[in-house]
C-alpha positions as CSV (number, residue, x, y, z in Angstrom):
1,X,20.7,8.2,3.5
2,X,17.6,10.2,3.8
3,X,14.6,8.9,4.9
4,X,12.1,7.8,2.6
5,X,9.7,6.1,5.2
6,X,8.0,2.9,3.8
7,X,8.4,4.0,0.6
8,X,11.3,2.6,-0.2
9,X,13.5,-0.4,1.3
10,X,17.0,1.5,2.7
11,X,18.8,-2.1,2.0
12,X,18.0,-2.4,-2.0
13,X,18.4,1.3,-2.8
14,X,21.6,1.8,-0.9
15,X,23.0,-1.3,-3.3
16,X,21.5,0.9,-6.2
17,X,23.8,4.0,-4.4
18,X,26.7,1.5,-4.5
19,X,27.0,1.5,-7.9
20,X,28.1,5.1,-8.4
21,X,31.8,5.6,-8.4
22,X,31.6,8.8,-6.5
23,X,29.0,11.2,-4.7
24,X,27.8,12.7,-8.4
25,X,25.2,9.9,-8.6
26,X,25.9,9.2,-12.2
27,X,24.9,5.6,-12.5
28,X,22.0,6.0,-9.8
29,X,20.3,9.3,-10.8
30,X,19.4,8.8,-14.0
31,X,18.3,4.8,-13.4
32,X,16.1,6.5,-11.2
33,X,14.9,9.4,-13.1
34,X,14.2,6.5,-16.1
35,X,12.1,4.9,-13.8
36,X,9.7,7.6,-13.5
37,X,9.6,8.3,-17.1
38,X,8.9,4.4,-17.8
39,X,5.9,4.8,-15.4
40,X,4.6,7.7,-16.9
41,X,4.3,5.5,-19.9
42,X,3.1,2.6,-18.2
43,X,0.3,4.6,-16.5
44,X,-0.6,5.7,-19.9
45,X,-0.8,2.4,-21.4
46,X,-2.8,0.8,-17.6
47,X,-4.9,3.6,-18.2
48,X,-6.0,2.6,-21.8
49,X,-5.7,-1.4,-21.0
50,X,-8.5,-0.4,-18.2
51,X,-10.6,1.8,-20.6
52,X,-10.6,-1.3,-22.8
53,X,-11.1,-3.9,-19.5
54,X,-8.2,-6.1,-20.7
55,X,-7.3,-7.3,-17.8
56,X,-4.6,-9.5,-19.5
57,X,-2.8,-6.4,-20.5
58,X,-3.0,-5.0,-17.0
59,X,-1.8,-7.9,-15.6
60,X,0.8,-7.8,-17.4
61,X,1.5,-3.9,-16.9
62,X,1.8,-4.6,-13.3
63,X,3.9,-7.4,-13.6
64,X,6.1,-5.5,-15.2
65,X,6.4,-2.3,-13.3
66,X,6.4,-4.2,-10.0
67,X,9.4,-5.7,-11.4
68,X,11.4,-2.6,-12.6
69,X,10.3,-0.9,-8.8
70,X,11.4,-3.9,-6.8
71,X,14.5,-3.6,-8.7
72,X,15.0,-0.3,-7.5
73,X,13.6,-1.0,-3.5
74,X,10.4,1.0,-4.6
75,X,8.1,-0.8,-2.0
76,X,5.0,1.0,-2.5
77,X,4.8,1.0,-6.1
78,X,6.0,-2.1,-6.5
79,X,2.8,-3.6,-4.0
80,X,0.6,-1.7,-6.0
81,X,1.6,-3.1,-8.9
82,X,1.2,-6.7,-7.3
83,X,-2.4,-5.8,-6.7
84,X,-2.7,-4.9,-10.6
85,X,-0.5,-8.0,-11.8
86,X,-2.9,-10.4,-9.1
87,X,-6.3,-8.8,-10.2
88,X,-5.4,-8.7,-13.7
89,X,-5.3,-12.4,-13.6
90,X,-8.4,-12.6,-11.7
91,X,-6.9,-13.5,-8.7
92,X,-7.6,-12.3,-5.1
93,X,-4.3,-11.2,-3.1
94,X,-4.2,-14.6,-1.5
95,X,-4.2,-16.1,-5.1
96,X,-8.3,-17.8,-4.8
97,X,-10.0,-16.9,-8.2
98,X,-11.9,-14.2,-8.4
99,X,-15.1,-14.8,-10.1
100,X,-16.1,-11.0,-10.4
101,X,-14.7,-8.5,-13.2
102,X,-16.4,-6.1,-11.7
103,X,-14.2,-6.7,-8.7
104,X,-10.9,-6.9,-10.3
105,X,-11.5,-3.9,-12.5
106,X,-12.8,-1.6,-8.7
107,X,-9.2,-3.3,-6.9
108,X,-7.2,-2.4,-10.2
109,X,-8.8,1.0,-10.6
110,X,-7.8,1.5,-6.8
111,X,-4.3,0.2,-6.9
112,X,-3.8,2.4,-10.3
113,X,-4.8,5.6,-8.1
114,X,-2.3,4.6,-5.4
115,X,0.4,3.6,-7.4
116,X,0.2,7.1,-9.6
117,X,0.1,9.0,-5.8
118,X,2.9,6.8,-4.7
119,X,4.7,7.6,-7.7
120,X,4.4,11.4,-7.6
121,X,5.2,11.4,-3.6
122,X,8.4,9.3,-4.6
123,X,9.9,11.5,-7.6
124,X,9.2,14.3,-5.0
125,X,11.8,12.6,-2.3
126,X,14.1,12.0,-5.2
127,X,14.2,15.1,-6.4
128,X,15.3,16.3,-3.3
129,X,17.5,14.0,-2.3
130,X,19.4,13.6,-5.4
131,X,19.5,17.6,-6.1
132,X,21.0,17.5,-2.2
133,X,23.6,15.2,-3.3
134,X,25.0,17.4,-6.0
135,X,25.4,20.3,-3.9
């Protein structure tokens, strides 16, 4: 298993390796490789929901690529996203209100930039690793 620093918890995507019958990777790869296509989309729609300020529909963005990344052991995108889901609700990370939409929008506009960074750093690492693992 190569290292994917705190990207990525070892325990949860090893169970993800598990599933494939052999070394080809053909149940993990293209899980994986979904992933980053459903977050392209999801970007695309956070980026709209934030143009808008609906911070309902970011919430629920984040809730929902937090879930599909924790799935996967995705640790940094999937905190990000807790940021998104949390401020999106007008909540602060210890879950007090947030009075200020100003505030939520700056910490979800933040956690958006991380969570695309995150996101291109990752399929990077995957990319490698699973082009090593066909070789």
């Amino acid at each position: 298993m190569p290292e994917f620093g705190d990207h990525v918890d070892p325990a949860i995507f090893e169970q993800i390796l598990e599933m494939d019958e052999d070394e080809t990777r053909d149940f993990s790869q293209p899980l994986v490789f979904n992933f980053f296509e459903q977050t392209q989309e999801t970007f695309a729609k956070m980026d709209r929901a934030l143009a808008k300020q609906d911070l309902k529909e970011l919430s629920a963005l984040g809730h929902f690529l937090k879930g599909s990344s924790a799935t996967l052991g995705f640790t940094k995108i999937r905190d990000s996203c807790q940021v998104i889901q949390q401020y999106g609700n007008e909540l602060n990370m210890d879950g007090t209100r947030e009075p200020s939409q100003d505030v939520c929008l700056k910490k979800i506009t933040e956690a958006i930039k991380t969570a695309k960074h995150d996101t291109a750093d990752l399929e990077k690492m995957m990319n490698k690793f699973f082009k090593n693992s066909e070789q």
